[in-house]
C-alpha positions as CSV (number, residue, x, y, z in Angstrom):
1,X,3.2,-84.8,47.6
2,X,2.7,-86.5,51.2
3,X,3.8,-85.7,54.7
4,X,7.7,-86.6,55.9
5,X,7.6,-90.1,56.8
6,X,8.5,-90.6,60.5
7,X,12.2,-92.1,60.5
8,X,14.0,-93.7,63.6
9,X,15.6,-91.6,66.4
10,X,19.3,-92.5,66.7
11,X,22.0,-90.8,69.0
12,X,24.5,-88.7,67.5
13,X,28.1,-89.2,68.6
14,X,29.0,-85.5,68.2
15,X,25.3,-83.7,68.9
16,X,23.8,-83.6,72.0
17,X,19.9,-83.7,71.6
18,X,17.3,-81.2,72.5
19,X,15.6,-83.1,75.3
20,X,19.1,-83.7,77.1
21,X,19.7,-79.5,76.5
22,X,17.0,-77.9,77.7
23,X,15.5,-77.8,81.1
24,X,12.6,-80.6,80.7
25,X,10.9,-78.9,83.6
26,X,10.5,-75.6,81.5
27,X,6.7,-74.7,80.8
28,X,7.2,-75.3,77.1
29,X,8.9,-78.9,77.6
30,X,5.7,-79.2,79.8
31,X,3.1,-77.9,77.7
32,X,4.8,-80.1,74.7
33,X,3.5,-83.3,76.6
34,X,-0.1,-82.1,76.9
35,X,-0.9,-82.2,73.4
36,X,-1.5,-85.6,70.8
37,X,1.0,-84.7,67.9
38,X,-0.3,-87.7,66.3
39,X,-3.7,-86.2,66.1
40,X,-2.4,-83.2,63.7
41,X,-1.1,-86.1,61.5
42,X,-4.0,-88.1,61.5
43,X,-6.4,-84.9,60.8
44,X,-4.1,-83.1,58.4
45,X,-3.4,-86.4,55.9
46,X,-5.9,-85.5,54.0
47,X,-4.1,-82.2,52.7
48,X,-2.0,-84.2,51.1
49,X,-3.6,-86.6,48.7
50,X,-0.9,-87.1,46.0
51,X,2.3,-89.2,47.2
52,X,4.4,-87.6,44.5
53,X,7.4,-84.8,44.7
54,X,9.0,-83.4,47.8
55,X,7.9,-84.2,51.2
56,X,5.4,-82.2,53.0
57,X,6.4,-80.0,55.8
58,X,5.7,-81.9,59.1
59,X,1.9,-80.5,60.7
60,X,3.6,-80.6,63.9
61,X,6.0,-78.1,63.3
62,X,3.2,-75.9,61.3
63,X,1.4,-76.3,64.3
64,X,3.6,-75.5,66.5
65,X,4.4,-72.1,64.8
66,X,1.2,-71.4,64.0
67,X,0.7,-71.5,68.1
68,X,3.5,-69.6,69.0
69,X,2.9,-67.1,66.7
70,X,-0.3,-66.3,68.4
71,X,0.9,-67.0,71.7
72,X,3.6,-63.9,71.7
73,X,1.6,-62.2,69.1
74,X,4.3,-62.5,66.5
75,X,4.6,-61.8,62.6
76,X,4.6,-64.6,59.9
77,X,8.5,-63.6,59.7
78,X,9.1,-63.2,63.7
79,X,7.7,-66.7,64.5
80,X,10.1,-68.2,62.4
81,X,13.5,-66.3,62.7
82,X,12.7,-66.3,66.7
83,X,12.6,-70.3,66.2
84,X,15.9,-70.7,64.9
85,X,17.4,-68.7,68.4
86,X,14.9,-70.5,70.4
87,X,15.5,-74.5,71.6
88,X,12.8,-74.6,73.6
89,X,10.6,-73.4,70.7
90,X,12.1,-76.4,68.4
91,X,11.3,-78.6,71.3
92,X,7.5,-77.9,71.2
93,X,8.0,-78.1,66.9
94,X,9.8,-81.7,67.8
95,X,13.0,-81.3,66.6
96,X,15.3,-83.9,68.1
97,X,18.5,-81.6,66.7
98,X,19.7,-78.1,67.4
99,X,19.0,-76.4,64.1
100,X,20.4,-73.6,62.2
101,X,18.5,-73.1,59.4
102,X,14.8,-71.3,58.8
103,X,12.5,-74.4,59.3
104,X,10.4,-73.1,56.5
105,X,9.7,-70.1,54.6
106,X,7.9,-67.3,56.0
107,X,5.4,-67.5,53.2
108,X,4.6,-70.7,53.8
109,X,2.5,-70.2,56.6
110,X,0.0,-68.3,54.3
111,X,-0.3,-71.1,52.3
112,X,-0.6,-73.5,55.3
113,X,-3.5,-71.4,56.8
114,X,-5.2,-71.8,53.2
115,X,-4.8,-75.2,53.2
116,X,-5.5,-76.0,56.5
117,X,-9.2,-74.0,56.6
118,X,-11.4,-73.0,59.0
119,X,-12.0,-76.7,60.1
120,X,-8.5,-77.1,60.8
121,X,-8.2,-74.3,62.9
122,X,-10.9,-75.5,65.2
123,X,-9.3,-78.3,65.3
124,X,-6.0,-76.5,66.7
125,X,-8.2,-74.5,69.1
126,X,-9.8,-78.3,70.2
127,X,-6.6,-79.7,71.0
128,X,-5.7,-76.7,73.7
129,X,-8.8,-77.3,75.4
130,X,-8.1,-80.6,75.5
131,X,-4.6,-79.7,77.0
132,X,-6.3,-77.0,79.5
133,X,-8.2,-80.0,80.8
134,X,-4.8,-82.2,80.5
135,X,-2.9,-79.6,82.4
136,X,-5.6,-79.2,84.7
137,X,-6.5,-75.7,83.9
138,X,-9.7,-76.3,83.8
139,X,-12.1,-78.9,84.9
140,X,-14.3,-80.9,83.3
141,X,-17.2,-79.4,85.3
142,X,-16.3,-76.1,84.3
143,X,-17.7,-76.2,80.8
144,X,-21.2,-76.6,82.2
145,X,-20.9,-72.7,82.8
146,X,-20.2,-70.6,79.7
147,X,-20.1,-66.7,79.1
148,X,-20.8,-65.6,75.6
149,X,-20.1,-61.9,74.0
150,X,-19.0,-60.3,70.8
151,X,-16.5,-58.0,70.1
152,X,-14.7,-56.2,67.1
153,X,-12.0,-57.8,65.3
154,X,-10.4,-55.1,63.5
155,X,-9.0,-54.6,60.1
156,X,-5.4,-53.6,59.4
157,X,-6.4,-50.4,56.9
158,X,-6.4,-46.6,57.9
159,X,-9.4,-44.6,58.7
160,X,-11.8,-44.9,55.4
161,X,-12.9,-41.2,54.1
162,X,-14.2,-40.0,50.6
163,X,-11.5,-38.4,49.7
164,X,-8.9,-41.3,50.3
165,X,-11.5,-43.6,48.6
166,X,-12.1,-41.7,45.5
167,X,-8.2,-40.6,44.7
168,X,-7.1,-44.4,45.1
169,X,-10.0,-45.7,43.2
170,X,-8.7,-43.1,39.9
171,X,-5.3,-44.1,40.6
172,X,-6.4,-48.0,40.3
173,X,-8.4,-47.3,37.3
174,X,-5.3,-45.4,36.1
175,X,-3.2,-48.0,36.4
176,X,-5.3,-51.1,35.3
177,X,-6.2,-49.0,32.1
178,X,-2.4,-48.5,30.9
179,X,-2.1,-52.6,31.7
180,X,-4.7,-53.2,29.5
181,X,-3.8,-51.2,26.5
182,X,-6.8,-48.3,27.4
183,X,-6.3,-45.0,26.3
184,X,-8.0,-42.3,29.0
185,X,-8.7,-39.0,27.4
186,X,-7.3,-37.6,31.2
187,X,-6.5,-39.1,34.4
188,X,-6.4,-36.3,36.7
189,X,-2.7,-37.4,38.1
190,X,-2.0,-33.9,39.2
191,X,-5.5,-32.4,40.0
192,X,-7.2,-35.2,41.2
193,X,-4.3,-36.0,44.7
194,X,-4.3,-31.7,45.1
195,X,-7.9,-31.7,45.3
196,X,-7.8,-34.4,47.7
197,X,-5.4,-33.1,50.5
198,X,-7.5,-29.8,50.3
199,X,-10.4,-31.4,51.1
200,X,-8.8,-33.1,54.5
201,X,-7.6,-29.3,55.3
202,X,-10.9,-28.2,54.8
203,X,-12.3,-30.6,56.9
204,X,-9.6,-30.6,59.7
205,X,-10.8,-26.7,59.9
206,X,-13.9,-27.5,59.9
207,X,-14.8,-25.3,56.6
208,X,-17.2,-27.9,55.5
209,X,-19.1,-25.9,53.1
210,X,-15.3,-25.8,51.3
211,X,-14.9,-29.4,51.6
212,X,-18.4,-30.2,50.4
213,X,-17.7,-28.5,47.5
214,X,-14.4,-29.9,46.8
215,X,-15.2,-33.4,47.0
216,X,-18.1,-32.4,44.3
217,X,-15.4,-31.6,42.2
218,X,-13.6,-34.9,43.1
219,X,-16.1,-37.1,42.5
220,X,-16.9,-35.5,39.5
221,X,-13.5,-35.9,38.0
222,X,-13.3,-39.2,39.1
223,X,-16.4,-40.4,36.9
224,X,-15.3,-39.1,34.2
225,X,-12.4,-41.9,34.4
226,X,-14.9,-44.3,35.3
227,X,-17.0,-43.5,32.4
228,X,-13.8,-43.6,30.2
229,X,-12.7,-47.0,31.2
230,X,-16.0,-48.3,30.5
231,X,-16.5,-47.2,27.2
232,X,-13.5,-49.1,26.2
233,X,-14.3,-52.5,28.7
234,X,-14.9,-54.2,25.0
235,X,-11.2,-53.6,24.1
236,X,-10.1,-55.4,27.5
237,X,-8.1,-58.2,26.6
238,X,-9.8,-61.6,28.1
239,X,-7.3,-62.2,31.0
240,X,-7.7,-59.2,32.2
241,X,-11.1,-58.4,32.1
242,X,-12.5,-59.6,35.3
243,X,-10.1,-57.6,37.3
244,X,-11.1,-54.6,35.5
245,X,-15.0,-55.0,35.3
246,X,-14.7,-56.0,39.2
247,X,-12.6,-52.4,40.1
248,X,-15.4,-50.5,38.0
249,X,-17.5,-52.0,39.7
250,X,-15.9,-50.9,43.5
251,X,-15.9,-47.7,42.0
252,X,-19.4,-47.5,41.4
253,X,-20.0,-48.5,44.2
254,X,-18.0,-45.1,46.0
255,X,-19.5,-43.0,43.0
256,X,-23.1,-44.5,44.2
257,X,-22.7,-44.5,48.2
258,X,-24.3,-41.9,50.0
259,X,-23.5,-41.1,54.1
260,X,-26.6,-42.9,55.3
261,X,-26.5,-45.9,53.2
262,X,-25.9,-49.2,54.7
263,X,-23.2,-52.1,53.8
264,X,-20.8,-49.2,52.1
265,X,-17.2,-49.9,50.7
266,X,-14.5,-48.8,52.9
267,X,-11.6,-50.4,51.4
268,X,-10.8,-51.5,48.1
269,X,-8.7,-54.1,48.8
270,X,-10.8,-55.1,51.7
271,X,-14.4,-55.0,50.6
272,X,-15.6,-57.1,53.6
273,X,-14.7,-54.4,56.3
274,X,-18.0,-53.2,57.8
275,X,-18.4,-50.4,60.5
276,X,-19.6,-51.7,63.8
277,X,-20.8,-49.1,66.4
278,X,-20.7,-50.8,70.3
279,X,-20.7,-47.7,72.3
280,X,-17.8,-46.6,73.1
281,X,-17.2,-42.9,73.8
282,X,-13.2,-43.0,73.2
283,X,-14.2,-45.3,69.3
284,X,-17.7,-44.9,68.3
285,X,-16.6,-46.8,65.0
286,X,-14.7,-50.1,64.4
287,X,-13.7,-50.9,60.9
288,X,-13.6,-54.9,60.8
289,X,-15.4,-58.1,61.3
290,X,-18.0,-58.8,64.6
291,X,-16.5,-62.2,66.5
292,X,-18.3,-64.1,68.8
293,X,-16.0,-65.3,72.1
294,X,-17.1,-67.9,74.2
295,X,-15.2,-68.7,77.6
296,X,-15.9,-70.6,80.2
297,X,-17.5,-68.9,83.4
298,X,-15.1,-69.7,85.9
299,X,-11.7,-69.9,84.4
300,X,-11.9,-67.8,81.2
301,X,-10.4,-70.2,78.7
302,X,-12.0,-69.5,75.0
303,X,-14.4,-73.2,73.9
304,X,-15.6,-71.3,71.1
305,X,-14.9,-68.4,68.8
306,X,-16.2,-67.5,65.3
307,X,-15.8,-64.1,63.5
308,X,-19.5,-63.2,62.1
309,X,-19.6,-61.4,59.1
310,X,-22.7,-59.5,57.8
311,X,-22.8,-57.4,61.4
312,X,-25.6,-59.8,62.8
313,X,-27.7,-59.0,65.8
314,X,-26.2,-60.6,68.8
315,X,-29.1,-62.9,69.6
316,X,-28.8,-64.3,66.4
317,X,-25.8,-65.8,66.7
318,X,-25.8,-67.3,70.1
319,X,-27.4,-70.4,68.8
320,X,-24.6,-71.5,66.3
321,X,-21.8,-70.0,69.1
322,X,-23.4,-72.4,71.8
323,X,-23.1,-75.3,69.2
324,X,-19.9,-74.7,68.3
325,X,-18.9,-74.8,72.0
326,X,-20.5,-78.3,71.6
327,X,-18.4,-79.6,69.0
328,X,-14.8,-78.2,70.5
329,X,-15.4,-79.8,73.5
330,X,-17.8,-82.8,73.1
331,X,-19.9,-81.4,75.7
332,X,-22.8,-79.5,76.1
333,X,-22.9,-76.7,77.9
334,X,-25.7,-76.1,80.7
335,X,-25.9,-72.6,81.7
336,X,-25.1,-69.5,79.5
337,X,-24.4,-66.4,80.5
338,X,-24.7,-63.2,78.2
339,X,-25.6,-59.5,78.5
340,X,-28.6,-58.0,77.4
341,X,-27.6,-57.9,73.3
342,X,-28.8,-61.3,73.5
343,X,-32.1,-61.4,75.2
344,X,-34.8,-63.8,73.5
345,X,-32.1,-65.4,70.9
346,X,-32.8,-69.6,70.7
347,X,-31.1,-71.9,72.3
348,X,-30.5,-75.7,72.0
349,X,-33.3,-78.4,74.3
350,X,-31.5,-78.1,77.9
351,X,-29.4,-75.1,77.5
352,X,-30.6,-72.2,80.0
353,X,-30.1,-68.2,79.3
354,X,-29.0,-66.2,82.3
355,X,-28.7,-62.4,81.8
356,X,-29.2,-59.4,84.8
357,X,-32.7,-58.2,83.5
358,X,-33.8,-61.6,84.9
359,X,-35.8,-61.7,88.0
360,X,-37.7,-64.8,88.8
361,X,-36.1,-68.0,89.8
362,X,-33.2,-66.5,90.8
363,X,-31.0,-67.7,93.8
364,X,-28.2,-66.0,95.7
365,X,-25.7,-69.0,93.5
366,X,-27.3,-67.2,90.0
367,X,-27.2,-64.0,91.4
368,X,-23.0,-64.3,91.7
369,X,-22.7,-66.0,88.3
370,X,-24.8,-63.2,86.7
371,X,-22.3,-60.6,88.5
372,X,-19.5,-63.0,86.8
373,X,-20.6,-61.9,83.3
374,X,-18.1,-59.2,83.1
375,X,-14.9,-61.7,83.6
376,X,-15.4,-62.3,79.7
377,X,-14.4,-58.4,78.9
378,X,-10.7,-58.9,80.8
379,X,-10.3,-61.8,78.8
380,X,-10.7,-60.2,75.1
381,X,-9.0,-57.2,76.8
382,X,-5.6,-59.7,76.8
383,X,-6.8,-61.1,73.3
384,X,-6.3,-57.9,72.0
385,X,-3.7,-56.7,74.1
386,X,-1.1,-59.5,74.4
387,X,-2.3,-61.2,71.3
388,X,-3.1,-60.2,67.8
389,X,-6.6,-59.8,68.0
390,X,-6.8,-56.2,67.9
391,X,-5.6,-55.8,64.1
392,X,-6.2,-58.3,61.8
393,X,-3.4,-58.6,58.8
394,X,-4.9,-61.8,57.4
395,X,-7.1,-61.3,53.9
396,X,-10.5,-61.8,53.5
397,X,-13.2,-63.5,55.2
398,X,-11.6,-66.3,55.4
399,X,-8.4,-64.2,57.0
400,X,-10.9,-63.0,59.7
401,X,-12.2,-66.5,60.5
402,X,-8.4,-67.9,60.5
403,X,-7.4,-64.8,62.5
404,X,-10.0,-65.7,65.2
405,X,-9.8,-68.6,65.9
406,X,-5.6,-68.7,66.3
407,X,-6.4,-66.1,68.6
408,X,-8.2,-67.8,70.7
409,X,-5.4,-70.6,70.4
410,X,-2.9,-68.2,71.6
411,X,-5.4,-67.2,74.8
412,X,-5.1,-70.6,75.6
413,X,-1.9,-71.6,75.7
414,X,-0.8,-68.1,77.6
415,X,-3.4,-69.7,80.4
416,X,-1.7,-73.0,80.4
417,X,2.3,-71.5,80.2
418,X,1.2,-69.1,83.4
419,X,-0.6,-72.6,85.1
420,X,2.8,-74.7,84.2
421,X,5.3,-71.3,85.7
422,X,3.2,-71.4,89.3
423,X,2.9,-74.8,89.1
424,X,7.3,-74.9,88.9
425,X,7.5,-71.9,90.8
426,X,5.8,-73.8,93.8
427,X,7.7,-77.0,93.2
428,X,11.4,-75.0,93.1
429,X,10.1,-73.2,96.1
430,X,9.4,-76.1,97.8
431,X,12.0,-78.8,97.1
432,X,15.3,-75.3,97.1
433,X,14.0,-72.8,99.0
434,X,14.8,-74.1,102.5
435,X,18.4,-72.5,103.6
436,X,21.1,-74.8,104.0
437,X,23.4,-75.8,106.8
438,X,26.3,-73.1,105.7
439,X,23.3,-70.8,105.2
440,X,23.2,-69.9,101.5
441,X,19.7,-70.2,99.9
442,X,18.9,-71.1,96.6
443,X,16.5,-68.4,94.9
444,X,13.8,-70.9,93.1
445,X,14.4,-68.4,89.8
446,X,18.0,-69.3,89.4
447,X,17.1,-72.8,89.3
448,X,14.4,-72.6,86.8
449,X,16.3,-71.2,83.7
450,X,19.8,-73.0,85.1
């Protein structure tokens, strides 16, 4: 299996292709220019080491979905049924043809993500930096000054309680137990989800001596499956016994966990959702993954982004967030500016650390570029806002890192579209905008889409 092989581009006597179709001054045709195609081929070969069975899907047009998508902060199935409506959006993929067909499965951009890695995502978040600097978004001077801050990526699961947690680890046990051939004296189908429900009304009234009580009674009832299931792990047939000794296990682990304890299990099927507290009066709690967002100080484009699992201390991380600023952008930056979560964390020889608590040294310049600290927060605000970094639907930790990273993809290119519209805007307003001899004006917005 290998990549299509590039063909020649001939005319077609009854199709009219895309570049003659489209407006070639629209921000996409634009923003299509900006970017080295032959790059993602270069880089993604290696995916593809075997040169046997069907042709590969082209990594342009996996990147270029995989950059819409997080640029309109679309679904896996959105991205793909809005491309076949959208000839502008098969321009950027580089069809030469009008098609009418899905260009690939939905699906398939799981598997792409997989294959593709972490690396190759930094490589797609790379290439729009290099296109910010291309489309002159930024300046090359500007990634001297960087901001660095963390938030909360979330996870896409509902609100983890005892309750919730115990019932669905019985009703997995349950299940996996008839697969396997097991033979439970009781499961608790009917006691176990009426128990349950009480205990939510209890604690909704706040009758928590009630609830306390009641979830006794659960969690009593629930190891008594546990216990069941284990006693009868030897009769487990081989393929599936490491899906059942890993679910005995999780629920262990919620048997085990008490309110205090530290690294607890709030999702089954997500075991690496942690709770991170960062103050905030209207969410005390955020169930997810800590990411680290780097930007630079003047413009706010994203140069770095990781998602840090384990809930590390923010100083802790600035190091490897400053060198991975290093490594997007072949450049190192020489000022960083952080709040006061990162006070005395390392940095690399010539990097300097700037925070408000600082007092000596300072000039009226650092004093204003301290002050600028805060334009990092609007910019995750739109991350999470118009892109999909506020819920996270990817899987694992390696969904969180993949997640993270395309969002700051998509942060990018909404920079550089909005640079490209006022750059038009200001070109139609100057070259239609002056009334003509009969008096009729051309409005510069009936031109662009025209």
């Amino acid at each position: 299996m290998g990549p299509k092989p590039s063909v020649p581009i001939s005319n077609d006597l009854f199709r009219q292709r895309l570049d003659e179709l489209v407006n070639p001054r629209h921000p996409l045709a634009q923003f299509a220019q900006h970017i080295d195609w032959s790059g993602f081929e270069r880089e993604w070969a290696g995916f593809f080491p075997s040169h046997r069975g069907r042709p590969a899907t082209a990594p342009r047009l996996v990147a270029g979905l995989l950059y819409l998508q997080h640029t309109f902060a679309l679904s896996d199935e959105e991205v793909v049924w809005g491309w076949i409506e959208n000839p502008y959006w098969q321009l950027f993929c580089g069809e030469i043809w009008f098609q009418h067909n899905l260009p690939i499965d939905p699906s398939s951009l799981t598997r792409w993500r997989q294959r593709i890695g972490a690396e190759g995502m930094e490589w797609l978040l790379a290439q729009t930096i290099k296109a910010a600097t291309s489309a002159q978004v930024i300046k090359r001077r500007s990634l001297n000054k960087v901001i660095v801050d963390s938030t909360v990526q979330e996870k896409a699961i509902a609100y983890p309680t005892n309750s919730k947690l115990l019932n669905r680890g019985r009703e997995q046990l349950v299940k996996l137990a008839a697969e396997a051939g097991m033979t439970l004296r009781q499961n608790y189908n009917r006691e176990a989800p009426k128990l349950a429900g009480k205990i939510a009304r209890y604690a909704h009234a706040r009758q928590y001596q009630r609830m306390r009580s009641h979830l006794k009674k659960l969690k009593t009832l629930v190891g008594r499956v546990w216990r069941d299931a284990l006693r009868q792990l030897a009769k487990v047939p081989a393929h599936l016994k490491p899906k059942v000794t890993g679910l005995l296990q999780q629920v262990e682990r919620l048997l085990k966990q008490q309110p205090k304890d530290s690294h607890k299990l709030y999702r089954l099927h997500a075991p690496e959702v942690e709770c991170i507290a960062k103050g905030k009066s209207r969410q005390p709690y955020e169930f997810g993954v800590k990411v680290s967002v780097a930007t630079t100080h003047k413009e706010g484009l994203v140069v770095g982004m990781r998602s840090l699992p384990g809930n590390p201390y923010d100083g802790h991380t600035l190091h490897a967030a400053v060198k991975q600023v290093e490594i997007l952008t072949q450049h190192q930056p020489k000022e960083i500016f952080v709040d006061l979560g990162y006070r005395g964390a390392a940095l690399p020889a010539g990097v300097k650390l700037y925070h408000r608590k600082l007092r000596r040294g300072i000039t009226a310049r650092l004093k204003r570029d301290i002050r600028r600290r805060s334009a990092i927060e609007p910019a995750i605000g739109h991350m999470k806002n118009d892109g999909r970094l506020r819920r996270n639907w990817l899987k694992g930790t390696e969904g969180d890192a993949f997640h993270a990273l395309l969002c700051g993809c998509g942060h990018n290119l909404r920079m550089i579209l909005r640079k490209l519209r006022l750059l038009l805007a200001q070109i139609l307003v100057r070259g239609h905008w002056q009334p003509a001899m009969g008096g009729t004006v051309n409005h510069p917005l009936t031109v662009i889409y025209a």
